[in-house]
C-alpha positions in Angstrom: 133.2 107.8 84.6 132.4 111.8 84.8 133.0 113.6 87.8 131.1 116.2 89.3 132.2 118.0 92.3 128.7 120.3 92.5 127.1 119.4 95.4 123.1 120.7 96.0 121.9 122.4 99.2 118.8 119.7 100.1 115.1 121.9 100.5 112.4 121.3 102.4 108.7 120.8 101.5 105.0 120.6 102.7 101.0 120.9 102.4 97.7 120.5 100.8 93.5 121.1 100.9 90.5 119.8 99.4 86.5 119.8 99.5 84.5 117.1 98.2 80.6 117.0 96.9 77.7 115.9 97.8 74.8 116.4 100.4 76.6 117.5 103.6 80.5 116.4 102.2 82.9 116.3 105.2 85.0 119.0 105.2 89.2 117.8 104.8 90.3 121.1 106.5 88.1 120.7 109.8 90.1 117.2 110.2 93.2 118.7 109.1 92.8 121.6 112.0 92.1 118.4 114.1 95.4 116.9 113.2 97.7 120.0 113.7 95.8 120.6 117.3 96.5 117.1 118.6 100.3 117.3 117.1 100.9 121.1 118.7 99.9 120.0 121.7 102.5 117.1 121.8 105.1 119.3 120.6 104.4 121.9 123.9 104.3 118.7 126.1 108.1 117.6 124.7 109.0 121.0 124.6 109.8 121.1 120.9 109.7 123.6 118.1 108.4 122.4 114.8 110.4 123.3 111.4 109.5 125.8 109.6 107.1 125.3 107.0 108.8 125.3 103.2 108.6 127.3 100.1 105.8 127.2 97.5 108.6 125.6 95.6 109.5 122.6 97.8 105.7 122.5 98.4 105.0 121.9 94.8 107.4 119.4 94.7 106.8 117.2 97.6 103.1 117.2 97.1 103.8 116.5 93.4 106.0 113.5 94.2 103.6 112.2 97.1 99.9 112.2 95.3 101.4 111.9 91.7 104.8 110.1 91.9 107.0 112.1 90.0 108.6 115.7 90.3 106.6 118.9 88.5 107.9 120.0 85.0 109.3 123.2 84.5 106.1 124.8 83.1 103.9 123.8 86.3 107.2 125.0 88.4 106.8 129.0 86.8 102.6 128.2 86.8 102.8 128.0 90.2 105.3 129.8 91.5 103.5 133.1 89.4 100.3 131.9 90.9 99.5 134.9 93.7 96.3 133.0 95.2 96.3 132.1 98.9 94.3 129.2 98.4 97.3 127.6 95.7 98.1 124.9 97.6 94.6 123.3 98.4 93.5 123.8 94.5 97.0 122.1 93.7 95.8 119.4 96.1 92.7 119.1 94.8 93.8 118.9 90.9 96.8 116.3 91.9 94.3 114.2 93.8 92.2 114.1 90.8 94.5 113.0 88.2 95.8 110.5 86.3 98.7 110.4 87.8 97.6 109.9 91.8 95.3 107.1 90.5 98.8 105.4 88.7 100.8 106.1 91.6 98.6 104.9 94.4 97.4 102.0 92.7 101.4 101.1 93.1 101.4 101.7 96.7 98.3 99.5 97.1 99.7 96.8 95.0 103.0 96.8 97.1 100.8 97.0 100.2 98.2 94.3 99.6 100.4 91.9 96.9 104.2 92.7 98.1 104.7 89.4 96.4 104.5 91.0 93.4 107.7 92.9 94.0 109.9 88.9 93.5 110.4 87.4 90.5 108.4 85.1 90.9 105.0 86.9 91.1 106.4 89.8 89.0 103.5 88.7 86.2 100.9 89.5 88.9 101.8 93.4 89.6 100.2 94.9 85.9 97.1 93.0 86.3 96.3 93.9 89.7 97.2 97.5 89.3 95.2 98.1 86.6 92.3 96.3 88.8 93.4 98.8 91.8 93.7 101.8 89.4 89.6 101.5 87.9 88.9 101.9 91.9 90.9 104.8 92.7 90.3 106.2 89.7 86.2 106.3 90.1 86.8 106.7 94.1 85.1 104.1 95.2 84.8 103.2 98.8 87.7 101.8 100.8 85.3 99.0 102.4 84.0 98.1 99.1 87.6 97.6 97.1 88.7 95.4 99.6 85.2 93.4 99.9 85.4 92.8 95.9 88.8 91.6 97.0 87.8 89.4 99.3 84.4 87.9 97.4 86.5 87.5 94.0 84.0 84.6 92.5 86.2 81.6 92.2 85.3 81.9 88.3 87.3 85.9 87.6 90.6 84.2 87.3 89.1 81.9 83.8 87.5 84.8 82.2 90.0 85.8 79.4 91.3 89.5 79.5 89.3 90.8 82.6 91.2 92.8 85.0 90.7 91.6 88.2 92.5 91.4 91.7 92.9 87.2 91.4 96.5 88.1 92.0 95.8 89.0 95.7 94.6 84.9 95.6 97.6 83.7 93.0 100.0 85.0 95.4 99.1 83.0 98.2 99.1 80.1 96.7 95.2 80.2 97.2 95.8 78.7 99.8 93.5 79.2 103.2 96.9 79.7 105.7 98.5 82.0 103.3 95.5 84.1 102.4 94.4 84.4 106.0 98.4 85.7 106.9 97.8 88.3 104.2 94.6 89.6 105.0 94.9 89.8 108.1 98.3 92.0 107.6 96.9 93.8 104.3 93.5 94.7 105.5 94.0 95.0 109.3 97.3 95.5 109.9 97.7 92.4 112.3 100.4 90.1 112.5 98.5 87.1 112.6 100.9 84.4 110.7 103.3 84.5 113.8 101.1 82.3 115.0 100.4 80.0 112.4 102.5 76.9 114.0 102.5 77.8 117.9 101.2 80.0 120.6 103.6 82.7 120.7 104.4 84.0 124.5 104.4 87.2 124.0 101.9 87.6 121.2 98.4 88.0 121.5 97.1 85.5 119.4 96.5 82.2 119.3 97.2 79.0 116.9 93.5 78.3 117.0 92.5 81.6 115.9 94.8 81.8 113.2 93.1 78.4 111.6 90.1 79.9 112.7 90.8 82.4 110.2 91.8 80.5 107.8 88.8 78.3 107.7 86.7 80.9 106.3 88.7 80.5 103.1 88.1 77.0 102.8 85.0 75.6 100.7 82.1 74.4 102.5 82.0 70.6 103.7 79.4 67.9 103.4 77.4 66.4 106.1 76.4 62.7 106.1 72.9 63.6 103.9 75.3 65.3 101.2 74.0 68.8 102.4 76.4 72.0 103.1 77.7 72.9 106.3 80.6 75.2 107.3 84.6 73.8 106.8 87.2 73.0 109.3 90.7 72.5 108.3 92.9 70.6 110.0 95.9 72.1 111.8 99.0 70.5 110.3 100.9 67.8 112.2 97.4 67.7 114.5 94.1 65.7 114.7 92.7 69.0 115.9 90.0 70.4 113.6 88.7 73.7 113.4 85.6 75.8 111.7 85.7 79.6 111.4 85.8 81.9 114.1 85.8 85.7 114.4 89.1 86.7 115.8 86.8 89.3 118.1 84.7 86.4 119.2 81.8 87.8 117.7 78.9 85.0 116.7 79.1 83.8 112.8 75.7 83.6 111.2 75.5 80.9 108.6 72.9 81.0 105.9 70.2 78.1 105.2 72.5 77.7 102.1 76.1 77.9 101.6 77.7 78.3 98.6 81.9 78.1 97.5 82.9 81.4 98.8 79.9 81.8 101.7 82.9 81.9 104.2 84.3 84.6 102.2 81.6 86.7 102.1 81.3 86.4 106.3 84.6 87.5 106.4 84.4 90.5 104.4 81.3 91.3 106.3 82.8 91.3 109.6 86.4 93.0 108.0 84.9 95.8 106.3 82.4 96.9 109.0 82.8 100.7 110.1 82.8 99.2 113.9 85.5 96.7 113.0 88.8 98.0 115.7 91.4 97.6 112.7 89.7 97.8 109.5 90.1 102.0 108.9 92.8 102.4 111.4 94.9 99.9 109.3 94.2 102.2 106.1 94.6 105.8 107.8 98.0 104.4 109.5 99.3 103.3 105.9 98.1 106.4 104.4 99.8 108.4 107.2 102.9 106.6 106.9 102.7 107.4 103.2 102.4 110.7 103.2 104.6 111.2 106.5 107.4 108.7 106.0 106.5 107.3 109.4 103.2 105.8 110.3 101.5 106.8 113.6 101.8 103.6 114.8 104.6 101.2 113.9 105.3 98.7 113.4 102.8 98.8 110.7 101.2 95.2 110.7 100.9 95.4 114.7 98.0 97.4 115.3 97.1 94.9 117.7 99.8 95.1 119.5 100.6 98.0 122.8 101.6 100.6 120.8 98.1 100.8 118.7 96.1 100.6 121.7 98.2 103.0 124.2 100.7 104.2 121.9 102.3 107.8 121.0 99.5 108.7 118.8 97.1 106.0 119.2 94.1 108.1 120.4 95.0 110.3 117.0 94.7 107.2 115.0 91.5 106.4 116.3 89.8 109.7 116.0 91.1 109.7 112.2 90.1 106.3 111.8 86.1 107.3 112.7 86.2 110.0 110.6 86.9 107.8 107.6 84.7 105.5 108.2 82.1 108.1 109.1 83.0 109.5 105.4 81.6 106.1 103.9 85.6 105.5 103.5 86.4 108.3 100.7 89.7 107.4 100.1 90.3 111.4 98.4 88.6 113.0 101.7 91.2 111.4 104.0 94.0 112.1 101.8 92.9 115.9 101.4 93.2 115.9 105.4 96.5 114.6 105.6 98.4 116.9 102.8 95.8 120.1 104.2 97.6 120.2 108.0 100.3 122.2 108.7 102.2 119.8 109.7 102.9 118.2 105.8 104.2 121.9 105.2 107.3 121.8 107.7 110.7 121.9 106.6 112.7 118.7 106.2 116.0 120.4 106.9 117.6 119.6 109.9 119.3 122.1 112.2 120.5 122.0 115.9 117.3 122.9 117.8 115.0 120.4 115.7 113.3 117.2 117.5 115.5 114.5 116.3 112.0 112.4 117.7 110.7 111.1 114.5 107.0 110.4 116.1 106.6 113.9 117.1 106.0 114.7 113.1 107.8 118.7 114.3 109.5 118.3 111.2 109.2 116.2 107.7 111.6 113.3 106.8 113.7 113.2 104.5 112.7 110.3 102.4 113.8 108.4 99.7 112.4 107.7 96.0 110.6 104.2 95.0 111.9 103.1 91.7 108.7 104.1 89.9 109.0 107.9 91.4 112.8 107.9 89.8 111.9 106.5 86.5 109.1 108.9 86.0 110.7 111.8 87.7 113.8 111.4 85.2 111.3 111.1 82.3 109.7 114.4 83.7 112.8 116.2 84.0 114.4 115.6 80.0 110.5 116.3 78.7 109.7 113.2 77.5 106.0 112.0 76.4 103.6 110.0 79.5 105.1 106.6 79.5 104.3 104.1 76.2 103.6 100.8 76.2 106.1 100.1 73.2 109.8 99.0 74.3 112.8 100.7 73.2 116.1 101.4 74.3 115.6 102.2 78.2 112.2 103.9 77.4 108.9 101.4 77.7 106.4 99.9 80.5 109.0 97.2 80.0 112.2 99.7 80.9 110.3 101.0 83.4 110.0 97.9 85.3 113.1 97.4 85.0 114.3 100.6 86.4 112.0 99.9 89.5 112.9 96.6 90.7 116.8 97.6 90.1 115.8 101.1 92.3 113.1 99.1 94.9 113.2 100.3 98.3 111.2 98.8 101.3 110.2 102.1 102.4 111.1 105.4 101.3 111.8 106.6 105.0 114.6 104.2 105.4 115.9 104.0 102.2 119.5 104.2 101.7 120.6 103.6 98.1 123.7 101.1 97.3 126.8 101.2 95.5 125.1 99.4 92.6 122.2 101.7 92.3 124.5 105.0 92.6 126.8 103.7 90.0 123.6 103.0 87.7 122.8 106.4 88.0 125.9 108.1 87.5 127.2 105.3 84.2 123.8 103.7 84.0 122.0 103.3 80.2 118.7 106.1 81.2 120.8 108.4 82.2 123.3 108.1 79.7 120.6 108.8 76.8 118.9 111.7 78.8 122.7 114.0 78.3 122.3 113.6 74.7 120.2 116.3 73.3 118.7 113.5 71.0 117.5 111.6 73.5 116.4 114.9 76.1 114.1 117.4 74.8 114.1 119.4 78.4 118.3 119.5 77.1 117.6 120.2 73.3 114.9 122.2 73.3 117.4 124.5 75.9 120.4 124.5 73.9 118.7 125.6 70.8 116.9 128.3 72.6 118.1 131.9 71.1 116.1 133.4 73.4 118.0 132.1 76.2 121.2 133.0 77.5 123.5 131.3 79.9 122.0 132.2 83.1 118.6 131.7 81.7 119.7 127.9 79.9 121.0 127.1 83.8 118.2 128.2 85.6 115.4 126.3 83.1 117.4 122.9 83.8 117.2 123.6 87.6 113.8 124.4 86.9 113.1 121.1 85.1 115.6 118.5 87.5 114.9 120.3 91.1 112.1 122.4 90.9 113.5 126.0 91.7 115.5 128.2 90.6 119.2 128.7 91.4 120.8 130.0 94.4 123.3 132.9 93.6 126.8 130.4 93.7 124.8 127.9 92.1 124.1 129.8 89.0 127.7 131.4 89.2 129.0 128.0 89.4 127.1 126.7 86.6 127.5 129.3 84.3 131.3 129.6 84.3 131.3 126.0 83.7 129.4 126.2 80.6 131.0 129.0 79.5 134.6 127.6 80.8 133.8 125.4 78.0 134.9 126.1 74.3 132.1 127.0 72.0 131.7 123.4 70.5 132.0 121.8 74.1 129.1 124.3 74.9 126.0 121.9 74.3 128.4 118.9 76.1 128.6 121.4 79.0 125.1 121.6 79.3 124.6 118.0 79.7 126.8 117.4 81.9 124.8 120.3 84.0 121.7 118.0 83.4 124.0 114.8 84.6 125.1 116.6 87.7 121.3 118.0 88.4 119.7 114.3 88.5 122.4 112.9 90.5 122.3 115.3 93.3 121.0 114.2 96.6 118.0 117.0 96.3 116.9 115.1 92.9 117.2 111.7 94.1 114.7 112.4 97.1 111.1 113.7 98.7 112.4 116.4 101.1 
């Protein structure tokens, strides 16, 4: 094992902007504005001072690593940094928003949100499928509401139809089963911990064993009367002669049709789930969102909306106003997140120092937050140069390396992440990282070393640019550059590597600050 005594000052990071088209668009910055008023004024009432708000550097990378999943290259690192525009950070919003990259990246964070399943090795066959579905939606922007009602009115018939993407793996990991599929609804879609109630009235929660089968019914096929003619289910509840049909869980009347077909209840469901007045429906996405983009939600727990704290809570008045305006936006998934990354409160520093809030909830200053697997992988593909990701396998490289990599790197959530002595050693000794010292294997590290036009300093301060994202501080370069030229002249391109090495193992590589 190499050892590497050069330890990286961590840096802080920040904001974003957006307008979208169409006749009267709602405008991302007015909610932003919104945001940062409600938050100011809870900082005055704790008597707090926020961070201070980060560098263009640490800007381009957060944003980078929260709408596109990996860190910037080197070139978009000088592009931006030469860029002398005020408005730089809403058009980098804008373009990150609208590549391929955020529609890869959040089809992941859907997936792990709606299919967590997936995640085991049991459902692992489920995750590319479903992602792929996720990803035409993002990618074409289509309405919140409406992803999640295809989701929910998936014809019984999509999962026999030979090489469609569709999200059947939302169904195939429940089991399709009515109890499992109303738990993970009801967490996915509304953020309500409904399965705690699946075998008992809880005392303290608020609902009830007959609501949850209530729910459930609704994914149950229709029954037969006596004359052979359709009429709503009832399942049983287990251990129980007690049968029940499908009821709202707001108490809201259920209209039947004359006629009912296999996925009728479905279809009621998603009506009543998806409606702009629904209490949970948009909060439950905004508070995700938030959390995404935040590290900590507005409300947590997450899948307790229902609960005190999303009624009465710290920001729960927030949440709601956000919530409307999404909805009111016909549920533009790209409007909201243009909000979020537009406030100034995205742009505060991450670093800590005596006389910042150590309150989490007060959002005076950013976390600092761990990287998923995926956001490693490709942020260490970024970094050495190498070519968007290939379906072929190889030698650490491929979709199937990159799986891999992720599930060995997973993390519940990046806010709380804290990374083993397994995962450390992998990334110290481990085969990707191994290849990307060897100029062979690295084109950020060959293309360097073969520079003529580059000297030392300049060699140094290109791998900084390429693994963190700025350029050196003073003792950093010094540091780096007698090391390399410590070395003898033969050692020189070995030196250089292990520069890389010591880069992508440094606490300010390995997260979103």
């Amino acid at each position: 094992m190499r050892y590497h005594r050069y330890l990286l000052p961590l840096v802080a990071a920040v904001a974003w902007p957006a307008a979208l088209g169409a006749a009267e668009p709602p405008d991302p910055a007015k909610l932003a504005a919104l945001i940062d008023g409600r938050l100011s004024s809870e900082w005055q009432k704790a008597g707090v001072k926020p961070a201070p708000v980060i560098d263009d550097a640490a800007f381009l990378r957060r944003s980078t690593l929260d709408l596109s999943g990996r860190i910037p290259t080197a070139a978009e690192v000088r592009e931006f940094l030469a860029d002398t525009s005020p408005d730089k950070r809403a058009k980098l919003a804008t373009r990150l928003i609208d590549s391929g990259g955020h529609t890869r990246h959040m089809a992941t964070f859907w997936r792990r949100t709606w299919v967590p399943q997936a995640d085991t090795a049991e459902f692992a066959r489920l995750a590319d499928d479903f992602e792929s579905w996720v990803a035409a939606r993002v990618q074409e922007n289509a309405p919140y509401d409406r992803i999640v009602r295809e989701l929910l009115t998936l014809p019984e018939s999509a999962g026999n139809r030979r090489g469609a993407v569709t999200p059947v793996g939302f169904y195939a990991a429940s089991e399709s089963k009515p109890e499992n599929l109303a738990a993970n609804a009801t967490r996915s879609f509304l953020g309500v911990n409904l399965d705690c109630a699946q075998c008992h009235n809880h005392p303290f929660a608020r609902w009830t064993r007959d609501q949850f089968w209530q729910t459930a019914a609704f994914f149950a096929p229709p029954t037969k009367d006596k004359s052979g003619k359709a009429v709503p289910p009832e399942l049983m509840i287990p251990n129980t002669k007690k049968s029940l049909a499908p009821e709202l869980l707001d108490g809201a009347e259920v209209k039947w049709p004359e006629a009912l077909a296999s996925d009728t209840g479905r279809k009621l469901l998603a009506d009543w789930l998806t409606a702009k007045d629904n209490p949970y429906f948009a909060r439950n996405a905004v508070n995700r969102l938030w959390a995404h983009i935040y590290g900590t939600a507005l409300v947590e727990p997450l899948d307790d909306l229902s609960g005190d704290s999303g009624n009465t809570g710290y920001h729960a008045e927030l949440l709601k106003e956000l919530a409307d305006a999404f909805a009111t936006s016909g549920f533009d998934l790209k409007y909201i997140t243009r909000a979020l990354v537009l406030t100034k409160a995205y742009q505060l520093s991450a670093l800590t120092r005596e006389d910042a809030p150590a309150d989490p909830r007060l959002f005076a200053r950013m976390p600092i937050r761990g990287l998923t697997g995926e956001q490693l992988y490709d942020s260490l593909r970024t970094a050495a140069g190498l070519p968007p990701e290939r379906a072929d396998t190889g030698r650490g490289l491929g979709l199937e390396g990159r799986k891999r990599f992720a599930a060995q790197f997973r993390v519940e959530r990046p806010v709380t992440a804290e990374r083993s002595i397994t995962q450390a050693l992998s990334m110290m000794n481990g085969r990707l990282t191994t290849d990307l010292t060897d100029l062979t294997k690295n084109p950020t590290l060959g293309g360097v070393a073969s520079a003529p036009f580059l000297d030392t300093r300049g060699k140094v301060e290109t791998l900084f640019l390429a693994a963190i994202g700025r350029e050196p501080t003073a003792k950093e370069s010094k540091t780096m550059i007698d090391f390399v030229e410590g070395s003898t002249e033969s050692e020189r391109e070995r030196a250089l590597g292990d520069v890389f090495w010591a880069l992508v193992n440094s606490t300010e590589f390995n997260t979103n600050h």
